[in-house]
N, C-alpha and C positions, 0 to 999 in steps of 0.2 A: 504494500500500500504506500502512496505517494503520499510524501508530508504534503499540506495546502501551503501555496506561495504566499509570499507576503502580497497584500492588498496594497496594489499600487496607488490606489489612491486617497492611503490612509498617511498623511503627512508628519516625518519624523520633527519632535520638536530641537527648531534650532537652538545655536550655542547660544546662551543669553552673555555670554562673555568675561567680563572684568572690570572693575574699577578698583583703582589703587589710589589712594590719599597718604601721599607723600610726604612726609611732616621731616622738618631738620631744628637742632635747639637753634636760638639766636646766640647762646652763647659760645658757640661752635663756630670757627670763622664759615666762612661760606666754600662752598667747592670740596669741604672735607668731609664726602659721605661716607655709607658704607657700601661694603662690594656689591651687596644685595639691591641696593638701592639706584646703583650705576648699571647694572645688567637690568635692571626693571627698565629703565628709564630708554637705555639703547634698544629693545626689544617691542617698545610699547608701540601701536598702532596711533597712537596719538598722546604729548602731553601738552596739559593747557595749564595755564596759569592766571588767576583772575586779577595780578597785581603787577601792572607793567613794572615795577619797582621792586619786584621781590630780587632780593640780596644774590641767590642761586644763579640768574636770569647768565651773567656774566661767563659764566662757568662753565654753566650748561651749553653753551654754545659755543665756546670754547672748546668744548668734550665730541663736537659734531652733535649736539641733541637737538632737533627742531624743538621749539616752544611756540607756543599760540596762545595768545594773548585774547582771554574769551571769559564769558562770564555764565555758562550755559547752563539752563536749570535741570531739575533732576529729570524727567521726562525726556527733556535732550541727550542728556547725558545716556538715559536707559537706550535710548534706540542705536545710539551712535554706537554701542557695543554689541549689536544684535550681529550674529553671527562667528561668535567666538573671537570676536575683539578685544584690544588689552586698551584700555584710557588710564593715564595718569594723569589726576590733580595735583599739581604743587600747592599744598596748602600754608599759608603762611602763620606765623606764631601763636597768634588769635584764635588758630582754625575757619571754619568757612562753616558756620550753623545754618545759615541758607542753604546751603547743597545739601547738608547733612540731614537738617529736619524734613528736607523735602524727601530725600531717598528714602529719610524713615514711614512718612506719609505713606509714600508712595508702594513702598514693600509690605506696608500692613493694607492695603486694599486689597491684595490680591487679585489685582485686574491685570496686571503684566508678570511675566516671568523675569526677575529680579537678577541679576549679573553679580557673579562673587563680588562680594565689599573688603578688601583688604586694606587695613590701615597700616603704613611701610614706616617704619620711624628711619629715616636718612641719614640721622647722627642723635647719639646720644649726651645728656649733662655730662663733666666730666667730677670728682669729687671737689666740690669747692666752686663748682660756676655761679651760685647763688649769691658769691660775694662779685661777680660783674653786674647785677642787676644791683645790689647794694651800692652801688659807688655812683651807678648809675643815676640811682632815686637818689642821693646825695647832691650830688650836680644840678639835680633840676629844681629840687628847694632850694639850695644855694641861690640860684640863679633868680628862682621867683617867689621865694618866703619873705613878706617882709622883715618876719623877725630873726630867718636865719641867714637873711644877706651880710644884716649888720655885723652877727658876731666877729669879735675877734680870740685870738688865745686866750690873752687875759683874762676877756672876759666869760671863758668857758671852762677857766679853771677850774671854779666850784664845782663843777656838776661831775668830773673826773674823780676827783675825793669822793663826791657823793657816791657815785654809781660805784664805785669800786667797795664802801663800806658795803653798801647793799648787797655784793654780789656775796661778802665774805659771808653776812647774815643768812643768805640763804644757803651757803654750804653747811654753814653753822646748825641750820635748822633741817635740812638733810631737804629740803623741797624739792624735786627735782624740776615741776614745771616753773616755780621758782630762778633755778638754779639757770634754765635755758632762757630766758624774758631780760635776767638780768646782764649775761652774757652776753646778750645781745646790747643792753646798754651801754657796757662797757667798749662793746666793739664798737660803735655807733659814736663814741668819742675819740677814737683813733683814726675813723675813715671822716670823721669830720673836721678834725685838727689838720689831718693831710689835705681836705679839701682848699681850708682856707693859707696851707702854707703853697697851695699850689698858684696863686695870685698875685704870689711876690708881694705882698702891701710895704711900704714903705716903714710902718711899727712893725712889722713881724721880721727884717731883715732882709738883704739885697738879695740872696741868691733861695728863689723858686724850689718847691721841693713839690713832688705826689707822691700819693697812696702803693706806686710801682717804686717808687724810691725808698717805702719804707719797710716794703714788702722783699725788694731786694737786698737792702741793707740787712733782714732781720735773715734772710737766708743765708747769706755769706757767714754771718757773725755763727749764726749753728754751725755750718758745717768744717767752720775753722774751728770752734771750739767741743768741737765731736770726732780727732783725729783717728778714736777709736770705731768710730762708725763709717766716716768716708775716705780715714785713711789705712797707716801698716799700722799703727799704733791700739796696744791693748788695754783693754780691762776688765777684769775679771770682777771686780765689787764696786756698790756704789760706791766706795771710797776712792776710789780709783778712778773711778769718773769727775770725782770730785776736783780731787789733785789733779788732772787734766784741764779741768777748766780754769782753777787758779790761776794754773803757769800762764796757759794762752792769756788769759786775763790782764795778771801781770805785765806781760809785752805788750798787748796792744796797746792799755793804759799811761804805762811807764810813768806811774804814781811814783811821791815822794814822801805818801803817808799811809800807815793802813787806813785811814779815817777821809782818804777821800773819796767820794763817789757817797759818803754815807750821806743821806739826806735829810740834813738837821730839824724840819718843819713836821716830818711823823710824830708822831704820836708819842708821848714820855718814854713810855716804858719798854717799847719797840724800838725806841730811839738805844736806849740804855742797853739793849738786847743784844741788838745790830753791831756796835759798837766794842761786846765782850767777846763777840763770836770774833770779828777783826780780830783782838789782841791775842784769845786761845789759838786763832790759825794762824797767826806769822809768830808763837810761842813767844811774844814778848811778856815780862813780869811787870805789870806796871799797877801800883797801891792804886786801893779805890780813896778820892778826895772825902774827907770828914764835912767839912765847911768848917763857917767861922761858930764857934762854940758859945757864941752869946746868940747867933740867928737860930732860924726857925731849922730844924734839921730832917723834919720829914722829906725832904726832897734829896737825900744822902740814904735816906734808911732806905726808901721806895728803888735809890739804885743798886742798894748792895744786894735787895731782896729781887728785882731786875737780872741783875749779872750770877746771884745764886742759881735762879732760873734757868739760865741757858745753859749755864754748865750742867747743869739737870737733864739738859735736853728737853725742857718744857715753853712753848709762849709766853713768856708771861703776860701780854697783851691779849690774849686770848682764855686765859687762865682769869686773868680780869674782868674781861666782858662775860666769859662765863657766870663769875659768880655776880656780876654785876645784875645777870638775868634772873638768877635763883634769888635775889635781892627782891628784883622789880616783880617776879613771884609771887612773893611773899607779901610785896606790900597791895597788889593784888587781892591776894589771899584776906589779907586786914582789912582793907575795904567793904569788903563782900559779907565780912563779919561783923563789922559795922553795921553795916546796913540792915 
């Protein structure tokens, strides 16, 4: 028995095709895709683009890619792929919710037979791009705040001290989302210190500095003073790391005191800390000062009890604000019993 032929005039349904949505970061220079992304694009039956401006545009045609400059809705879009067609959208940073919403429309009516939808990422973030849109947003307040055009250093001092207690507060207090908010303020005073020395103002000093100058500077400075990590140089214990950095220190420095570089406006007791750590590491013997024995002498006893401290291996600055907290506690606590 003979199998029945296929029914000529029972029509196979065609290839409904492809669309690709092309996505690249803006933090990625432009032109540096991926492989997958360069073989779509050489292969595709057509790529359109709805942004004569988009950054890619240079590139791509550069690479031999025709581009078409077009704006075409979703229904265009569906036919233009009918017969097993490849269209690529270069979609720009924003994305394209018009095309997008439309296709979605348009694939839940069920009235057309709908073309694979693949969304192509072209380049990805790399660790750390989040801070070129940081710098970015920095710039354009700068540029248009009125309150943050004015600043200058000086007068942003304050809020450096501040946001840097703050940050300690929230280690202190173990908050994690804490912990990330405040980080972020602290960083938010270094890319904006850079912003304003990037203008060269005449109070801030002649020669011009950025956020790349201080971003390179801080590299250099690591990797010269980590010869055990990018150079032949070993270390086996933190101590060892330690005395590695000293020495580099030392040279770059080429101090004349242990006590320079120490920043006399912190805090007492971190002052007095800072200072005994100096004397134990260059092993000088140097008497702690009494004062004058008719004055007030709490400010002699708070440093012998300061420099006990560190020898201890303890903050005392931090030993302080602790109990300063179990203090504010308590008196909390009286309050409420008060009441």
């Amino acid at each position: 028995m003979n199998a029945e032929a296929p029914d000529a005039s029972v029509e196979t349904p065609a290839d409904p095709g492809r669309i690709v949505l092309l996505t690249a970061s803006h933090r990625v220079a432009p032109g540096l895709l991926s492989w997958p992304a360069w073989q779509t694009l050489h292969a595709a039956d057509r790529v359109l683009v709805t942004d004569p401006d988009h950054p890619q545009l240079p590139y791509l045609r550069e690479a031999g890619v025709r581009v078409e400059h077009t704006a075409p809705s979703a229904d265009e879009l569906v036919a233009d792929c009918a017969g097993g067609r490849t269209v690529v959208v270069l979609v720009g940073g924003e994305g394209d919710s018009r095309l997008t919403d439309g296709l979605a429309r348009l694939g839940g009516s069920g009235r057309v037979a709908m073309p694979d939808l693949e969304l192509l990422p072209g380049s990805y973030d790399l660790p750390g791009a989040r801070l070129l849109d940081l710098v970015q947003v920095m710039d354009r307040i700068r540029r248009s705040c009125p309150w943050t055009s004015q600043k200058t250093h000086r007068g942003l001092a304050k809020y450096a001290i501040e946001e840097a207690y703050e940050l300690v507060e929230a280690i202190e207090d173990g908050d994690r989302d804490e912990l990330r908010e405040e980080l972020g303020d602290v960083l938010l005073q270094v890319v904006f210190h850079a912003r304003i020395a990037e203008e060269g103002r005449p109070e801030d000093g002649e020669e011009p500095f950025a956020i790349d100058d201080v971003a390179g500077g801080l590299v250099e400075k690591l990797i010269h003073r980590h010869p055990h990590v990018f150079g032949d140089e070993t270390a086996e214990t933190p101590e060892d790391v330690h005395a590695h950095w000293l020495r580099t220190k030392a040279i770059e420095k080429q101090r004349t005191s242990v006590t320079d570089g120490v920043p006399l406006g912190q805090p007492g007791l971190a002052l007095a800390a800072k200072l005994a750590s100096r004397v134990r590491t260059a092993g000088l013997d140097v008497p702690l000062p009494t004062g004058d024995p008719a004055g007030d002498p709490i400010g002699y006893e708070l440093l012998a009890l300061a420099v006990r401290a560190e020898a201890d291996g303890a903050d005392p600055e931090a030993a302080l604000r602790a109990a300063a907290r179990a203090y504010r506690d308590a008196i909390v606590a009286a309050e409420g019993g008060a009441g």
